[in-house]
C-alpha positions in Angstrom: -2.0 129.8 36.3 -4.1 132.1 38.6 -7.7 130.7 39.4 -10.0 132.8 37.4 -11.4 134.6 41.0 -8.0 135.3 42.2 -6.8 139.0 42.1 -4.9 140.4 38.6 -2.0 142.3 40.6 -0.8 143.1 37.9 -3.1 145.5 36.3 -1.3 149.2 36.6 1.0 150.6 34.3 4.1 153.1 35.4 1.3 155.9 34.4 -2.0 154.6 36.2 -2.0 153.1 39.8 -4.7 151.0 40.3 -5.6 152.3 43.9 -8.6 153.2 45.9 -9.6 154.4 49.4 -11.9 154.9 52.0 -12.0 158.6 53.8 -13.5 158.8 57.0 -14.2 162.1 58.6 -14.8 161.7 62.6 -16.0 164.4 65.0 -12.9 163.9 67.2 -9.3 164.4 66.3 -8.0 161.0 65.5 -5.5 159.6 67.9 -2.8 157.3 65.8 -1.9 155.1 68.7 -5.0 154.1 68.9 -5.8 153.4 64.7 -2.7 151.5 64.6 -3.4 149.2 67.5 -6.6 148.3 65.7 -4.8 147.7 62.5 -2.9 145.4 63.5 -5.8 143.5 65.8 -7.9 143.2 62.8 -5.3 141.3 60.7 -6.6 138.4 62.6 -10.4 138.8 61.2 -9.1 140.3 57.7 -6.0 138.1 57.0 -6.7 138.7 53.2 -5.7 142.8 52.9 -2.1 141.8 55.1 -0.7 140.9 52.0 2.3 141.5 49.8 3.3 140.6 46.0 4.4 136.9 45.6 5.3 134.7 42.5 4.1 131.5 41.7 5.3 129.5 38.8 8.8 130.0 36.8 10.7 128.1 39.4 10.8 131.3 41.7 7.7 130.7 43.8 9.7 130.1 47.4 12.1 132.8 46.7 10.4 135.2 45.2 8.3 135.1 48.2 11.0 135.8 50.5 12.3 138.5 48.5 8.9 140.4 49.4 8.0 140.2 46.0 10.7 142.1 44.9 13.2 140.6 42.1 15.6 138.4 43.3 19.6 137.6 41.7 18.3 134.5 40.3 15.1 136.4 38.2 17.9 139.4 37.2 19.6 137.4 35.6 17.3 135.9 33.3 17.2 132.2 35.5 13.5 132.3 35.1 11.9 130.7 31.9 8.8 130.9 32.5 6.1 133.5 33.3 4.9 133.6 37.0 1.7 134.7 38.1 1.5 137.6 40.5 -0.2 136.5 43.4 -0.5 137.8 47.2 1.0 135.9 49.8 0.8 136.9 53.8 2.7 139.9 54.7 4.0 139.4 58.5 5.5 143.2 58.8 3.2 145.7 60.4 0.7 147.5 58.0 2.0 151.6 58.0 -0.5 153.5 59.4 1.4 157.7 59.2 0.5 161.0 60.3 0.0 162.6 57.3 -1.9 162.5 53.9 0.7 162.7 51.4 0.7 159.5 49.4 3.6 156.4 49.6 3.9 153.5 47.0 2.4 150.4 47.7 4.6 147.5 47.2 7.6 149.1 48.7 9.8 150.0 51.4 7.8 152.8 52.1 4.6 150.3 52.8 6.5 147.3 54.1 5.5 145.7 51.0 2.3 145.7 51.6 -0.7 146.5 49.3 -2.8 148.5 51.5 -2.0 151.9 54.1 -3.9 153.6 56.5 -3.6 157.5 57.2 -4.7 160.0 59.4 -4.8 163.9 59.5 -6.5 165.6 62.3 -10.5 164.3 62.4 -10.1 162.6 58.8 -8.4 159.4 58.5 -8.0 157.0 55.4 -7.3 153.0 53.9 -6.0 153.2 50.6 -5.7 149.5 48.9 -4.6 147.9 45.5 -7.7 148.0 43.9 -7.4 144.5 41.9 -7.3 143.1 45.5 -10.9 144.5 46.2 -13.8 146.7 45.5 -16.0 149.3 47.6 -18.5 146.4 48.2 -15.5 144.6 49.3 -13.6 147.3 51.6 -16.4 148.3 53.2 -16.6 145.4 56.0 -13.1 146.3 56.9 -14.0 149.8 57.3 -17.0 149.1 59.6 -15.2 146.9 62.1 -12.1 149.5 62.0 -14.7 151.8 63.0 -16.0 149.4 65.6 -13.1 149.0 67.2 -11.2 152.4 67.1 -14.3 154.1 68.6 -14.7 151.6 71.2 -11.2 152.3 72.1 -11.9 155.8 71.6 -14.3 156.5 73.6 -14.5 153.5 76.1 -18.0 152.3 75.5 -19.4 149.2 74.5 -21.4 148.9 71.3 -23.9 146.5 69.5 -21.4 144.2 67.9 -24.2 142.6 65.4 -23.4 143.4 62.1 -19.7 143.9 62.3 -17.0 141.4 61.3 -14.4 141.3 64.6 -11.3 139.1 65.7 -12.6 135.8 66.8 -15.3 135.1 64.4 -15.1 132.8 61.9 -14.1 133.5 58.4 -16.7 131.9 56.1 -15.8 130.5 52.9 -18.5 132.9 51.2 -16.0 135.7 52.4 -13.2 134.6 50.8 -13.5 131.6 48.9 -14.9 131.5 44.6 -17.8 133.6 45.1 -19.7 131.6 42.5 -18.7 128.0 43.4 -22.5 126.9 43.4 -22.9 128.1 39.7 -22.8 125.8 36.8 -21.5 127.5 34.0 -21.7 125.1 31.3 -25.2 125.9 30.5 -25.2 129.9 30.4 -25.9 131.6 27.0 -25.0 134.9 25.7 -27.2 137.3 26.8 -30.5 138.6 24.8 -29.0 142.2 25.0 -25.4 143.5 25.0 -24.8 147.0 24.5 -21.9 147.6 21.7 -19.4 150.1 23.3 -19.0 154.1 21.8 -15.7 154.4 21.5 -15.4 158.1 20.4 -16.8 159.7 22.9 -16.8 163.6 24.5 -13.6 163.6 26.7 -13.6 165.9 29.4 -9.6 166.8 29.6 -7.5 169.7 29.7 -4.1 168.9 27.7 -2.7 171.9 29.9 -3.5 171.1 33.0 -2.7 167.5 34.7 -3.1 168.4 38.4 -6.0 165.8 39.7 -8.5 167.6 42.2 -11.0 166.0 44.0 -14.2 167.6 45.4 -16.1 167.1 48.3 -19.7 167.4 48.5 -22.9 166.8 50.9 -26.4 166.3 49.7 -29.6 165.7 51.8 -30.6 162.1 51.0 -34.7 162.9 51.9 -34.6 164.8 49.0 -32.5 162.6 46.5 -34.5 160.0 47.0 -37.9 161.5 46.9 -36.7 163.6 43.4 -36.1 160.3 42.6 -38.8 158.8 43.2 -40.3 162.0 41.4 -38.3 161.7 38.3 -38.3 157.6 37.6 -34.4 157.4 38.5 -32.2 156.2 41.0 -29.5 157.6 43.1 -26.7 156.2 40.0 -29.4 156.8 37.4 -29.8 161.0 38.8 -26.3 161.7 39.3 -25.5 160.1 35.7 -27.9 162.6 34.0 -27.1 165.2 36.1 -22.9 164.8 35.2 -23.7 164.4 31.5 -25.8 167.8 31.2 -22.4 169.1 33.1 -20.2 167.8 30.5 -23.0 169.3 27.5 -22.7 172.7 29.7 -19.0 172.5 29.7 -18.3 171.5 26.0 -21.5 173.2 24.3 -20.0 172.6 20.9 -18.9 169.2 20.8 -21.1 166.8 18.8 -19.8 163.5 20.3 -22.0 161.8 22.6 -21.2 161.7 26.4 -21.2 158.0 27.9 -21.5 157.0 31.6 -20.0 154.0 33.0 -22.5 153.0 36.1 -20.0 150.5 38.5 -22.4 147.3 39.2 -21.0 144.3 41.8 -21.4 141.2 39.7 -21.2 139.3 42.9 -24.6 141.1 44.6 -26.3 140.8 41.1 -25.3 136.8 41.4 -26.0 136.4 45.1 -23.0 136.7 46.8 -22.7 140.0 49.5 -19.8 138.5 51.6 -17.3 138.2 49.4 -14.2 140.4 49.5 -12.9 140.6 46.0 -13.1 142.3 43.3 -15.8 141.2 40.5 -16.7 145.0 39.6 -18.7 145.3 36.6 -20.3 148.7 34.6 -23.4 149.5 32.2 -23.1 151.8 30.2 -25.0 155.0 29.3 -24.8 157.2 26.3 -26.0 160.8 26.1 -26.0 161.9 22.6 -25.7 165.3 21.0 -29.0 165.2 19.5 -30.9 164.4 23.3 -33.0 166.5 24.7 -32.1 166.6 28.4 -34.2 169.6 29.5 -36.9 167.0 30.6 -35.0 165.3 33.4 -38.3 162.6 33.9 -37.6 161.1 30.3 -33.7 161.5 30.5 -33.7 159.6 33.6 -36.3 157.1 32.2 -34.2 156.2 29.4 -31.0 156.6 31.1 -33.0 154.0 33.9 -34.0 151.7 31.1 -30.4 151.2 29.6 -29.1 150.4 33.2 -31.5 147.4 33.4 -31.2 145.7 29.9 -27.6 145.7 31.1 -27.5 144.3 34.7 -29.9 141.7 34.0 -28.3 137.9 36.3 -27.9 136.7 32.4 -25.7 139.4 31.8 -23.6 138.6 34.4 -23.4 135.3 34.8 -22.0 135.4 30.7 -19.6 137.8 31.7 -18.5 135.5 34.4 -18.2 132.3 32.4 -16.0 134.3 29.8 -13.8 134.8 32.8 -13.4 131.3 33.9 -12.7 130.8 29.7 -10.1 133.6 30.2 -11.6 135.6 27.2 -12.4 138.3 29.4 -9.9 140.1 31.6 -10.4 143.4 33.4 -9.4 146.7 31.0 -5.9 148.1 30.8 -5.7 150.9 32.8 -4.4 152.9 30.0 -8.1 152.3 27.9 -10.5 155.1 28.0 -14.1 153.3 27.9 -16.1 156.2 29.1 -16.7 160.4 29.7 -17.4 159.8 32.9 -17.7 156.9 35.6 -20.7 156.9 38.8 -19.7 154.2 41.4 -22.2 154.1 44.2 -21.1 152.3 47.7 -24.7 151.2 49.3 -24.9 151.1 52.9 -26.0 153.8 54.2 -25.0 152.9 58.2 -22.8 152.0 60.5 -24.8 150.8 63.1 -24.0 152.5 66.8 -21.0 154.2 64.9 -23.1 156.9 63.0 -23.2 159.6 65.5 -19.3 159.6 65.8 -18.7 160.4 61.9 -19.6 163.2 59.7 -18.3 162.3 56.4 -17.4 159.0 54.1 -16.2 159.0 50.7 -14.5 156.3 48.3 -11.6 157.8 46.4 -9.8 155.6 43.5 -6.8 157.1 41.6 -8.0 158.4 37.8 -7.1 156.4 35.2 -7.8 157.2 31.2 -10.5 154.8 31.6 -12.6 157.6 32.2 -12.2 161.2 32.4 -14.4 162.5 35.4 -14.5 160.3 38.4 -18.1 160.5 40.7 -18.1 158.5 44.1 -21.2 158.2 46.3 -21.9 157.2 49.7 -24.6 157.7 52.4 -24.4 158.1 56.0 -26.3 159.7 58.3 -28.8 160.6 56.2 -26.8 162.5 53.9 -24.9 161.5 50.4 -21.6 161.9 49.8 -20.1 163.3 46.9 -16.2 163.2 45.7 -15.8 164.2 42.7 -12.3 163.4 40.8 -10.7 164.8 38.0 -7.2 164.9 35.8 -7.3 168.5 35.8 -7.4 171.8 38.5 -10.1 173.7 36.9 -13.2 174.2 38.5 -15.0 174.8 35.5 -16.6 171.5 34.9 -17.1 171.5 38.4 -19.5 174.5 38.3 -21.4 173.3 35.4 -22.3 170.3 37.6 -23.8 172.5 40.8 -25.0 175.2 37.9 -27.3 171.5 37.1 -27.9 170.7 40.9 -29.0 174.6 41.2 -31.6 174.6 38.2 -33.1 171.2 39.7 -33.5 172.2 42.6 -31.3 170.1 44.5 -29.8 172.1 47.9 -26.4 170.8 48.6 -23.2 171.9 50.8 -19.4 172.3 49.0 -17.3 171.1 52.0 -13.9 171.5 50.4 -11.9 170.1 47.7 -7.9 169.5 47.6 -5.2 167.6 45.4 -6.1 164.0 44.8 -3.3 162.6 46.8 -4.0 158.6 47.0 -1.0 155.8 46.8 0.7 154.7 43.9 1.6 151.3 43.7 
């Protein structure tokens, strides 16, 4: 049996692909000799991403593994009696990096078997990465010192390593080892506060239209932060209230309460920052019919308040220990838990590397755990918006910068397209 830290491969269905991405947008055209020479130099620092599907237990462990991951004679044909964990195993064949943004499957030919892809289009270029394998706390490192090294090749200067993780160093066991190996979990308690999930919630779906659209917008982060500041919220906190007035504007009728799932990183919230995989958590917010959101102060105070009964250490470290008990595995993708979900990357630099990029976002493929999907980063003193969702209209879309507009809040529409991400 997997250890309880060890990635759940197996958590996709034929209908949701458990994927995500990075998209960076550079100020030069992207030169694909280049990105795929540094690829392949940093499976050497980041040996953990170069990694296809394996099987451990069942008796099939050492072939399985040679088959790629794939079904072998013996498991067709029923010689396998027992259940074998999914597990990822080193993947020696070159990770694909193509000229194009149209999406490949993971796990196949396609990939060379390997869970993760790079891709390029003229100044924009992409990872996309099972997502049970990592999280955006998680990625991020690899995207940095991809960054690092492409744009040193790129434009033939030297830059200030510190900060970046680069062939040669060390890996430390913090990086990739159980990120909470310190912590005794015998003596944790269940939490003083746990807040019971709504499960009939607004849904913000169009049973006619299934074509997933992603948007792409730019704020000025001066004056994010100092609304606020202003307002008693956060950058999470303010795009959740301002979403959820979105969804009352776009479904004026409908008495069900909105909910907001808020990604947290149960590894920061415990102490750990290095660690690559994934421990993604969420608090939850509720919006319901009955709330006044005209005053965006007190929304923002109560939405603020809810977020920190919920990410309290206690809460996590429960959550954790529940894990290790196995009475807690990650959702089905195939549950809906939420109207809409807020993930927000922090890091809001790359060092040196900042004047050579314009844009980052975080993509992941939408699942039914929640309807609307909002992704924010910050670079260059700008946020970064994508927002996802299962359907083309731009309706909902409008009610969230017809909420921007009556706050105040100035902000750029850059472009919006398909979501095209792997499948898996």
């Amino acid at each position: 049996m997997s250890e309880y830290y060890e990635p759940q491969i197996n958590i996709s269905s034929p209908e949701t692909h458990n994927t995500m991405g990075v998209i960076v947008v550079l100020k030069e055209k992207v030169d694909g000799e280049i990105l795929r020479q540094v690829v392949e130099e940093l499976r050497e620092r980041f040996p953990y991403f170069y990694v296809k599907v394996g099987r451990r237990g069942g008796g099939q462990t050492t072939e399985e593994n040679r088959a790629g991951g794939q079904p072998t004679e013996a498991s067709k044909n029923g010689l396998t009696t027992e259940p074998a964990d999914l597990i990822p195993i080193p993947n020696d064949l070159p990770m694909t990096t193509r000229n194009t943004w149209e999406p490949i499957k993971l796990n196949s030919a396609e990939s060379n078997y390997h869970l993760a892809a790079w891709k390029y289009e003229n100044k924009r270029l992409a990872f996309e990465i099972d997502h049970a394998l990592t999280d955006g706390a998680g990625i991020m490192p690899y995207i940095k010192s991809a960054m690092y090294l492409y744009l040193s090749k790129a434009t033939g200067k030297t830059f200030n390593s510190e900060g970046f993780r680069l062939p040669g160093d060390t890996i430390p066991e913090s990086e990739t080892g159980d990120p909470f190996k310190d912590i005794d979990f015998t003596e944790v308690e269940e939490p003083f506060y746990q807040k019971k999930p709504i499960t009939d919630f607004l849904r913000l779906v169009n049973e006619q239209d299934y074509e997933k659209r992603v948007f792409y917008l730019k704020l000025p982060e001066e004056q994010i932060m100092q609304y606020c500041r202003d307002k008693d919220g956060s950058p999470n906190v303010f795009f959740s209230v301002m979403l959820a007035k979105a969804a009352r504007r776009y479904k004026t009728n409908d008495e069900k309460p909105v909910t907001v799932s808020i990604c947290t990183d149960r590894k920061a919230i415990l102490g750990n920052h290095d660690n690559y995989r994934m421990f993604a958590g969420d608090c939850r917010l509720d919006f319901p019919k009955n709330r006044d959101l005209t005053d965006i102060t007190k929304a923002c105070t109560i939405a603020r308040g809810q977020v920190m009964l919920q990410i309290q250490p206690e809460n996590a470290l429960y959550e954790i220990k529940q894990m290790k008990q196995m009475q807690q595995t990650p959702p089905a993708p195939d549950i809906s838990l939420a109207s809409i979900c807020v993930s927000y990357v922090t890091g809001r630099s790359f060092g040196p590397l900042d004047p050579y990029i314009e844009e980052i976002y975080v993509v992941t493929a939408l699942s039914k755990i929640t309807d609307i999907l909002c992704e924010i980063t910050c670079i260059n003193h700008s946020f970064f918006i994508a927002l996802m969702q299962p359907f083309s209209s731009e309706e909902y879309y409008n009610c969230f910068l017809k909420e921007l507009d009556e706050a105040g809040i100035h902000y750029e529409e850059l472009s919006s397209e398909p979501l095209r991400i792997c499948g898996i």
